[in-house]
N, C-alpha and C positions, 0 to 999 in steps of 0.2 A: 620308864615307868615313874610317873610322880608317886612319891609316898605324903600325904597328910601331914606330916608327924616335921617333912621337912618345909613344907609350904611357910609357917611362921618368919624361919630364916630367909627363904627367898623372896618374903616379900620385901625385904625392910627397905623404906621408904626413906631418903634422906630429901629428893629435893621437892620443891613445892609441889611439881606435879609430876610425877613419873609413873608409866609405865614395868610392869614385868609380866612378859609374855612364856608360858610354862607349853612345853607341846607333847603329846602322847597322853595328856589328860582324856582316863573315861569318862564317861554321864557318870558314872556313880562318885567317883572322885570329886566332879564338878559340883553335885548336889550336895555331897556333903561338907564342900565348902561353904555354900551358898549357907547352909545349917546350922554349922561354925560358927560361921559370920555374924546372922542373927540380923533381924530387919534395919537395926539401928548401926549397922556396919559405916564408914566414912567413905570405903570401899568401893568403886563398882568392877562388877567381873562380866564378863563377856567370854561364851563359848561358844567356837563352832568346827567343825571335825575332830576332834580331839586337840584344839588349841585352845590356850585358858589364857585370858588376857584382864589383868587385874589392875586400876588405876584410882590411885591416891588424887581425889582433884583439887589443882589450885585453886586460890582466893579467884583469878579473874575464871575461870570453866564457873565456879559456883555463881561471880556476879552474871556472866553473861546467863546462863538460864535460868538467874532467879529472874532479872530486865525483861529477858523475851516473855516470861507468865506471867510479870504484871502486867505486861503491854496488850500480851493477849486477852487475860478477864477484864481487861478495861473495855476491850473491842470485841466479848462478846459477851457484856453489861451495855454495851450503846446499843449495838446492835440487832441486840433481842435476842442470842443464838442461843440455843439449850446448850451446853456442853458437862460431860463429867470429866473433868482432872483426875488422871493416873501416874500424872509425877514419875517416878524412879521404878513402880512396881516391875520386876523380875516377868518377864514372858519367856514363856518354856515350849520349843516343840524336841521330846526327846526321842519322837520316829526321826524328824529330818539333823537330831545331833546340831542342835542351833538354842541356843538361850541368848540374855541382853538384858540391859537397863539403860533406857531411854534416859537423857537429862529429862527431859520433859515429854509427857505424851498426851492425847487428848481422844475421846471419845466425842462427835460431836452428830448433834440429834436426839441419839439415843444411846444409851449406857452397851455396853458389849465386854465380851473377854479379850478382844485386842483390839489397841486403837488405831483410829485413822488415822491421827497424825503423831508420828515421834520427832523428837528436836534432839539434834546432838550440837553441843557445842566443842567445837575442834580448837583447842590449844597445843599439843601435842598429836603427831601420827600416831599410831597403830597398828599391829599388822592382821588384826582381823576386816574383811570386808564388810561396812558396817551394810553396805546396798543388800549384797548374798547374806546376810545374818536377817534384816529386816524383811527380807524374800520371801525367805523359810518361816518366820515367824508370822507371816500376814498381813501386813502394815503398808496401807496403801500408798499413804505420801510419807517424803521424809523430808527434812530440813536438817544442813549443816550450817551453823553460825563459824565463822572461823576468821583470823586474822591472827597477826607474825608480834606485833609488837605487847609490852606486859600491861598497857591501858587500852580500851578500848578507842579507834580510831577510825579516819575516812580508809584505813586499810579491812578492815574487817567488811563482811560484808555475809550475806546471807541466800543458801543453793538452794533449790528448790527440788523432789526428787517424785515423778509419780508413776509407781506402777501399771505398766500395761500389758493385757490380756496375753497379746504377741511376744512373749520373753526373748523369743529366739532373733528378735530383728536388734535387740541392744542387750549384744552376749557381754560387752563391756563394763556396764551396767546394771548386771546382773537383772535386765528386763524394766528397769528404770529408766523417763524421759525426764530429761532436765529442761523445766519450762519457766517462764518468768514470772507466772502466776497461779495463786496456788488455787487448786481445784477443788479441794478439802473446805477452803475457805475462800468462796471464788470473788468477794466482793472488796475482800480486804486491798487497801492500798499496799502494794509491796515496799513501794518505792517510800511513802510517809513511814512504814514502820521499820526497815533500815536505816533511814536517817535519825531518826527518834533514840534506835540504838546505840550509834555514832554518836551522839550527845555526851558529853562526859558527868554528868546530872542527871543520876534517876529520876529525880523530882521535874526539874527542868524537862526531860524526855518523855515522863509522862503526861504534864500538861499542855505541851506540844502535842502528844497521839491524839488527845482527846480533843483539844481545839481544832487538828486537823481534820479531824472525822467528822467534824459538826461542817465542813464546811460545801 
């Protein structure tokens, strides 16, 4: 049984980005961390079956999904796409015992209580399923950004993940197909905007997306 009262000490954070994974965590325990916390927490926590999974993010987790939403409201400012930005908001289903903070997520079209698309960027594993978390929560497409090295490089690189109807034919996947294009955003260049990423220059990588789209 987690007690509250000790969560302060287990959390303590020494490296840039670490991981602590707490397990036999209730929904009521979870919530009331989450409460704790308070919206301006550094924080994100992740629950699903009674495992609590709390991570301190580094300098490159924060560059890499601030890069991919500028890259994205550039391309859906060319574009013309309606979309709402839901960022880091907290999604809760607490029948199916699943909560989450998306790096980034996005509602596109029209506004909703869950988005179509979440972005996680992967610097560090895990040991929450992030596929079976996003399942339970409703979230159609997902995206992992991830790569090994502490700068952003030609190793990084960007998954694609989209829910289909059939769950039971990708039980590995918790019902997720890994495709090369994204369906949520079906026109976008994949391939221009991982490269863009790869760029070691925000500035430089944005002006690149947008001169590529123009062309």
């Amino acid at each position: 049984m987690v007690l509250l009262n000790d969560l302060s000490s287990r959390l303590t954070l020494d490296d840039p980005e670490e991981r602590r994974v707490l397990s036999q965590v209730t929904w009521s325990e979870y919530e009331a961390l989450l409460q704790a916390l308070g919206e301006a927490s550094p924080y994100q926590v992740h629950y699903l079956d009674g495992v609590l999974e709390v991570l301190a993010p580094s300098r490159k987790h924060e560059s890499g999904k601030t890069r991919i939403g500028t890259l994205l409201e550039i391309y859906f400012l060319e574009a013309d796409i309606e979309y709402f930005p839901m960022g880091s908001t907290t999604l809760r289903q607490a029948e199916l015992q699943a909560g989450g903070e998306p790096d980034e997520s996005y509602c596109i079209g029209q506004d909703g209580e869950v988005p179509d698309l979440a972005i996680e960027v992967v610097v560090t594993s895990g040991s929450i399923n992030r596929l079976e978390l996003y399942r339970r929560l409703g979230v159609r497409e997902v995206w992992f950004w991830q790569g090994e090295k502490a700068e952003l490089s030609l190793r990084d690189r960007l998954s694609i993940y989209c829910y289909r109807e059939d769950d039971s034919a990708l039980p590995e996947t918790s019902g997720y197909e890994q495709v090369d294009r994204s369906e949520a955003l079906p026109q976008l260049d994949i391939e221009l905007l991982t490269r863009c990423l790869q760029h070691p220059s925000p500035l430089a990588a944005a002006k690149a997306f947008r001169l590529g789209m123009g062309r």
